[in-house]
N, C-alpha and C positions, 0 to 999 in steps of 0.2 A: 504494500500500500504506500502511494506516496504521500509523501510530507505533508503537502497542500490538501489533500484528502481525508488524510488524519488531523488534522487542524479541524476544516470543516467537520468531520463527525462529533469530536470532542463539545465542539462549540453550539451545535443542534444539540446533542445531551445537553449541556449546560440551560439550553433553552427549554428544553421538555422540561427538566426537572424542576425549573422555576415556575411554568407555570401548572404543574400534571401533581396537585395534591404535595408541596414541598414539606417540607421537613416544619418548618414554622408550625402548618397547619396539625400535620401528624400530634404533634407534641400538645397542639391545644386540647386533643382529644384521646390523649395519651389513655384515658380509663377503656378505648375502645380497643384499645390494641393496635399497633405498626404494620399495618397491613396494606397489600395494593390495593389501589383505585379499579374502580371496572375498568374494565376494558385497556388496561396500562399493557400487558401480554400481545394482545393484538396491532396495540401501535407500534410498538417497541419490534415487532416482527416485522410492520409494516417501513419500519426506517432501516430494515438491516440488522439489528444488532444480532440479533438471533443467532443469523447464517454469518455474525465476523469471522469467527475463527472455523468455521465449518468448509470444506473443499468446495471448489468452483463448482463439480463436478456433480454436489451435492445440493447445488442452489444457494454455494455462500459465496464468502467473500476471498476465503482462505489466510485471513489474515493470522498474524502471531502471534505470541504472548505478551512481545511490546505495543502494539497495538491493544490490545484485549485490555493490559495490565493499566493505559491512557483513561480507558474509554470506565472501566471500574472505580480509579481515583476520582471519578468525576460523580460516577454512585455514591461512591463513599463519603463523597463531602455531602450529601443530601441523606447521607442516613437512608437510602433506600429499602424497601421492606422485601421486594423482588430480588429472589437470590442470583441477580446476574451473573457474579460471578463464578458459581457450580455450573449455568450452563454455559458458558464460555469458556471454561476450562476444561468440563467432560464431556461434553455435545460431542467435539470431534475425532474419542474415543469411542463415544457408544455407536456415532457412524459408523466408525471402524469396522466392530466386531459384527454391528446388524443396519448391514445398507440401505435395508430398506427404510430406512431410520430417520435416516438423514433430512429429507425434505418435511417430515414433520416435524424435526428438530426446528428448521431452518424457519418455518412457518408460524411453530407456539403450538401448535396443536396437541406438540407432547414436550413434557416441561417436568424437569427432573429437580427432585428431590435426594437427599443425601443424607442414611443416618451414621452417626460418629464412630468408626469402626477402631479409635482410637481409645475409646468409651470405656473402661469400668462399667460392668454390667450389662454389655449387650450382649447376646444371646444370641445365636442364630447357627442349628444346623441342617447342613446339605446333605440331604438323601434324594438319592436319585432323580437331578434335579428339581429338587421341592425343596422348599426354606421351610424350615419351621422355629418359634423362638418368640425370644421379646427384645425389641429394639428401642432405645432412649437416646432421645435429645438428636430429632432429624431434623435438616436444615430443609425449607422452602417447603413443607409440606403444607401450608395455606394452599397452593393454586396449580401444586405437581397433579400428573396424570402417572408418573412411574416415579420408583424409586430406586438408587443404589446399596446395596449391601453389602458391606463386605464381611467376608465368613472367615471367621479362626482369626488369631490373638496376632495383635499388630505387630509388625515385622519380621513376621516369620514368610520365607517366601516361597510362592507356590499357589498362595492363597487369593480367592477367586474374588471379584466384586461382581455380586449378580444385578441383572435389574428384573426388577418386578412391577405388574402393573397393577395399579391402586384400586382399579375397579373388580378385583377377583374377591370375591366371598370371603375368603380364610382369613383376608387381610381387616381388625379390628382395631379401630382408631378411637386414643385418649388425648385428646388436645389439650398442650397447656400453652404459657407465656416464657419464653426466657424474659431476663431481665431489664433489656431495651425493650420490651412488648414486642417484637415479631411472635410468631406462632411456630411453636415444636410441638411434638405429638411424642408419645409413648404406644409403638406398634404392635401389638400381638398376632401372628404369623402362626397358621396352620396349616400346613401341606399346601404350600401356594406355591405354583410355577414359576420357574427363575432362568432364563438364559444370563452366561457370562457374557459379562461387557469388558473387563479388562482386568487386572491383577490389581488384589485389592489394596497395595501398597501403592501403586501408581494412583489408585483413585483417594485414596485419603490425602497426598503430598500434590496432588492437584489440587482438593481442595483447600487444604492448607496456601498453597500459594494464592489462590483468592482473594483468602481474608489477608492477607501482609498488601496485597495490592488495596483492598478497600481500606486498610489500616490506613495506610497512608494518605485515603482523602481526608478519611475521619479528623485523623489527627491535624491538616491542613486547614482542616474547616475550624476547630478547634483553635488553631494558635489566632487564624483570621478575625476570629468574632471575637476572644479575650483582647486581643492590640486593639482594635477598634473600639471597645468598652473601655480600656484603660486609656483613650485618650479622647474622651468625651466625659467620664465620671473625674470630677473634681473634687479634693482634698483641701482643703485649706489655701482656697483662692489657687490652686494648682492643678494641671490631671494629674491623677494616677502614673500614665506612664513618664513623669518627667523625677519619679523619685528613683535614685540611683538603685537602691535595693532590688527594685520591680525591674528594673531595667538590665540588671545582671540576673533577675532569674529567666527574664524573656529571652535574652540573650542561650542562655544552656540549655531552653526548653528548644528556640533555633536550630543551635549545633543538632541536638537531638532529632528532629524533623529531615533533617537535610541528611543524618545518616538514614532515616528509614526511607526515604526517597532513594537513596544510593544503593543500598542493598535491594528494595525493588527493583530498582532499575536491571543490577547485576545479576539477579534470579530471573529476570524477564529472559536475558542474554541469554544465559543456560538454559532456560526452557527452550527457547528457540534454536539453538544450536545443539543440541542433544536430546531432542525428542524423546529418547526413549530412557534419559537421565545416563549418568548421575547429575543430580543439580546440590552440588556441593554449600550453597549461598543458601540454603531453604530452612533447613535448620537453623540457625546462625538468623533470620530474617524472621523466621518463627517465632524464637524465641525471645528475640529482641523487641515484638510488638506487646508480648506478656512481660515483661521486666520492663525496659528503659521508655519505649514509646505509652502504657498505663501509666507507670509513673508521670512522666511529663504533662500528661495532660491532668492527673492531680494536681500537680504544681499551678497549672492553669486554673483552675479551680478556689486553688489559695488565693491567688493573687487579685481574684477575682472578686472574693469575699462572698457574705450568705447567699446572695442573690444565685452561686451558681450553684449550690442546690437543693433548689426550689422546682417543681416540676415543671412551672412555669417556664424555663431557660431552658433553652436548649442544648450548654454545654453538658451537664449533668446527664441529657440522656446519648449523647456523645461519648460518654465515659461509660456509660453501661455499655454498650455498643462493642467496646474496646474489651471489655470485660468478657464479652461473651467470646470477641474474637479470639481474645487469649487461652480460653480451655477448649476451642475445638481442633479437632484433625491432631491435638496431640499438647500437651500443654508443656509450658516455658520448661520447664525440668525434664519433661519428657526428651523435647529439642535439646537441651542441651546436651543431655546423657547421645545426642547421635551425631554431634561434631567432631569430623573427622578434620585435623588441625592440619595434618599433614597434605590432604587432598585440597581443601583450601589454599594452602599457599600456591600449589603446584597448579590453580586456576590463575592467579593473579597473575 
């Protein structure tokens, strides 16, 4: 995709999301939950997003993970409640394994869901192809038609990520809220049909790299609207941002931003030049959005004083967001325990 193209995409998102139910709105009605707007899947299919990273071949765009990774920072700063990024990142897998797939991918018609196969506590086995089990804490299951699963204990390899389709009988759904208000569901699975869509280590560190691309709006949007508060809220005939102290923590909260920008960026590269991994920068980016980029936007928080949180404010549910992103697809300790220091260097 060229430059001038990708510009123009990022800048239409930018436009949809300000006017298509924005985050503002979301937050005023926070008791109802973070959820899409009607008809948000269909538009969103009708501008392309769908088919970005999906083969030409398959009625996309074919575009990258640096492309895909632009278009999700831009989610990400609106808090979106559409798990764009699971289908941008596994659409062009589940193509893969089931071609015929593809063009409903490309369209919305089939719209995947993902539960955390990284998980304590989920449940799920494969007998001849059939799942049976209990699954907790699935991403996008508000507005999925299918869902991913991956079978047997994370990082063991071998192990299969099946997809299942939402409308089969065995499949019995308990809705709840993660802590931003989007919708997760607790699945109970009895003898329901499963074809493999890809290895369930590939499908959980795809997901994972999702949320470090949406981290990074979050967090964007986050430093945005604290600088701008702190140079409008006045102190003793003063703003906020003209007191050195605030000013040296905005400064580190910066530095902090600009590394998760950086490690995105570098995970993006990897994913695009090693399709089939190692993507040595994921862990390391993973875990960096559960440690150092939560923190910082506490800090933003502080500086910010009661007001941000109040449900009223948006940053507060910015910070749940961040929260949620940190314990899925495998949490900050989990990522760290699988930094390979050596393979790292040998990227650089």
């Amino acid at each position: 995709m060229e430059q001038s193209e990708l510009e123009m995409l990022v800048q239409s998102a930018q436009r949809w999301f300000a006017r298509n139910t924005p985050h503002g709105e979301r937050v005023a009605s926070f008791s109802r939950g973070n959820v899409a707007a009607p008809g948000a899947w269909n538009e969103m299919a009708g501008m392309g997003w769908l088919g970005l990273t999906l083969p030409e071949s398959q009625g996309g765009s074919g575009a990258g993970a640096a492309e895909a990774f632009d278009l999700l920072r831009s989610a990400g700063r609106d808090a979106r409640p559409e798990p764009l990024g699971l289908h941008l990142m596994l659409a062009p897998r589940v193509a893969s394994a089931i071609p015929d797939m593809g063009p409903s991918l490309a369209d919305g018609s089939v719209r995947l869901a993902m539960a955390d196969g990284a998980r304590a506590g989920n449940r799920a086995l494969l007998e001849g192809g059939r799942l049976s089990g209990e699954l907790r804490a699935v991403e996008g299951i508000a507005d999925a038609t299918h869902v991913l699963v991956p079978v047997g204990a994370a990082g063991q390899p071998g192990n299969p990520a099946m997809l299942l389709d939402l409308k089969h009988a065995g499949i019995v759904q308990s809705r709840a809220r993660w802590v931003d208000g989007r919708v997760s569901a607790v699945l109970t699975l009895r003898d329901v049909p499963a074809v493999e869509a890809m290895p369930a280590d590939t499908a959980i560190d795809l997901a994972a790299a999702a949320q470090v691309a949406d981290a990074s709006g979050v967090m964007q949007e986050a430093f945005v609207m604290t600088l701008d508060y702190l140079r409008q809220r006045a102190q003793f005939g003063k703003p906020l941002s003209s007191q050195q102290a605030i000013q040296h923590r905005m400064a580190e909260v910066f530095c902090d931003m600009q590394l998760q920008f950086a490690l995105a960026s570098r995970l993006a590269h990897e994913l695009d030049a090693a399709p089939s991994g190692p993507w040595p920068t994921l862990a390391v980016a993973k875990s960096y959005v559960g440690r150092r980029v939560l923190r910082a936007v506490g800090a933003l928080i502080q500086v910010s004083g009661g007001i941000a949180v109040t449900e009223e404010y948006r940053l507060t549910h910015l910070y749940r967001r961040l929260h949620v992103a940190a314990q899925l697809y495998g949490t900050p300790e989990t990522q760290l325990e699988r930094i390979d220091a050596r393979a790292l260097l040998s990227a650089a």
